[in-house]
N, C-alpha and C positions, 0 to 999 in steps of 0.2 A: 504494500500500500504506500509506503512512504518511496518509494521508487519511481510510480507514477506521477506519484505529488511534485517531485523533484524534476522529472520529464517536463510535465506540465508547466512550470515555474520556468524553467531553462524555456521554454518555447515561447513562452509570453514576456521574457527577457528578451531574446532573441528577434520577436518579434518587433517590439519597441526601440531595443537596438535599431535595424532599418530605418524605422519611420524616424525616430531623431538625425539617423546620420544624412538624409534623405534632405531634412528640413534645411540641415547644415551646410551640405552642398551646393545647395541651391540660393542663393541671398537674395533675397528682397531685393528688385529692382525697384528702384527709388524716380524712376521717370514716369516725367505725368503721361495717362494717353488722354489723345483727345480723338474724338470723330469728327464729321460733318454728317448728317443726314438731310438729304434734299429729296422732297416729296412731291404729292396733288398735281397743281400744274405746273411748278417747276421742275420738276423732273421729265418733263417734256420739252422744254424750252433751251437750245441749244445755247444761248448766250450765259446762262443761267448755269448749266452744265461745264461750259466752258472754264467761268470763272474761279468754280465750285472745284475744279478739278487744279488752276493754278492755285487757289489759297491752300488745297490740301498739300500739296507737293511743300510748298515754301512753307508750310508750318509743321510739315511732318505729320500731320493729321489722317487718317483711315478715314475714306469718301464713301459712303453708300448710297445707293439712289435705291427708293423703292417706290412701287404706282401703287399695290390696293393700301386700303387702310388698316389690315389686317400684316401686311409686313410693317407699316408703321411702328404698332406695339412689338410687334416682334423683334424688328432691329432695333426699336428703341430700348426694349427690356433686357434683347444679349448683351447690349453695349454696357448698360450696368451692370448685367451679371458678374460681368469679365473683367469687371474693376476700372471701367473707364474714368476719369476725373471729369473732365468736359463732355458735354454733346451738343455742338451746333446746333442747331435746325433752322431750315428754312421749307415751310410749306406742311408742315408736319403740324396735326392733328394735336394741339393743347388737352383738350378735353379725354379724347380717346386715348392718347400713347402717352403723352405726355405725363400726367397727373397722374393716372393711376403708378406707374413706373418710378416716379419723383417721391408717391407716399413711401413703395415699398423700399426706395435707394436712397435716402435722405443727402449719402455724402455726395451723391454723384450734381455735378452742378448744368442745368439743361439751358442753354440761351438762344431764345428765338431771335434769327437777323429777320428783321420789318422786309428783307429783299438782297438782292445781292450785292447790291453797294454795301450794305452792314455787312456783308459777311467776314471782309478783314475788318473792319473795325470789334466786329463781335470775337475772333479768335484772336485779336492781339490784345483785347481785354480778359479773355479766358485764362 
């Protein structure tokens, strides 16, 4: 009996060995992300797309374009998932992706550009 116990004990050492050295390996990258997500009818609108795609490049920012409303919440909820810091938006749904995502991410910070003119002014205030 006290063999098992001892097996037992070594394996659940054993196990948490990994998972610490795992933690230790790995450090905390310390860089902010940020996205853009551009929706509804800008995400139609090639001027709009264009722009969207130089402010992402020059800020280092991950660009997603999405048409229904139903990717809205979705890219807008992975993006928090996955620890983003910022998340643009332009044309993206307040009420539907927005809010609900923002109650359940409090850290994550979500800034609507009014259009594409804001949108470097929104990510060099981000």
């Amino acid at each position: 009996m006290t063999k098992t116990i001892q097996i037992r004990l070594a394996l659940a050492a054993g196990i948490a060995a990994v998972f610490a050295g795992s933690a230790i390996a790995s450090p905390e990258d310390n860089t902010s992300q940020r996205a853009i997500v551009v929706a509804g009818g800008a995400a139609t609108n090639q001027a709009v797309l264009t722009q969207a795609h130089v402010v992402a490049d020059a800020t280092d920012s991950d660009l997603k374009i999405v048409r229904t409303n139903a990717e809205q919440l979705g890219v807008v909820h992975m993006l928090a998932a996955r620890g983003y810091d910022t998340v643009v938006t332009i044309g993206v749904d307040q009420r539907n992706a927005i809010t609900p995502v923002s109650e359940k991410y409090p850290r994550v910070r979500f800034v609507a550009a009014k259009a594409v003119n804001g949108l470097g002014a929104a990510m060099s205030g981000a």
